[in-house]
N, C-alpha and C positions, 0 to 999 in steps of 0.2 A: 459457446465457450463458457466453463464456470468461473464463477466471480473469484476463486482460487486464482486462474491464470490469467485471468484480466490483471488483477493488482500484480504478479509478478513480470509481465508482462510490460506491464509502467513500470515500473520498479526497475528491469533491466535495460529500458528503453532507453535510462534517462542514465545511465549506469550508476547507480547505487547499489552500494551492498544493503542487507536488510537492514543491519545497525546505524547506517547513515537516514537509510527510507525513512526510517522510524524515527529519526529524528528529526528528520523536516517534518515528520505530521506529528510529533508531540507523542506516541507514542514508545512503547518497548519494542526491544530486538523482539520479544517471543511473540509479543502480539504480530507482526510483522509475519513470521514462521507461521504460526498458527494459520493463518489467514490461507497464506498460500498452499500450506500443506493440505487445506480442507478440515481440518481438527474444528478451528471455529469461525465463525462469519463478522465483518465487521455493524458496529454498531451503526445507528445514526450519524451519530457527530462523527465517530473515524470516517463512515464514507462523505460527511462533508467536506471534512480535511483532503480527503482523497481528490475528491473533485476540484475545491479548492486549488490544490496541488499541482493539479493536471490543466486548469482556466491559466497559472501563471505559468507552466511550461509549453503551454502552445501544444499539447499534443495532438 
């Protein structure tokens, strides 16, 4: 599975919209979009936030 539908994957798991996601990890709505859409990949620190994210949701 690409790293595209992983993060949307969490993202709807937990139900958030993109504009909420993105604001639990300090992020923008487009970064958010971007990600999932494939356009662009997260960085470093987004996918620490990411993982972060997902250690206090118990996924």
């Amino acid at each position: 599975m690409a790293y595209s539908e992983e993060i949307k994957k969490i993202r709807q798991k937990c139900f958030l919209s993109q504009k909420t996601f993105g604001r639990e990890l300090g992020v923008s709505f487009s970064s958010i979009n971007r990600w999932e859409s494939g356009k662009r990949k997260p960085g470093i620190s987004a996918m620490k936030k990411i993982k972060d994210f997902c250690d206090a949701q118990v996924l």
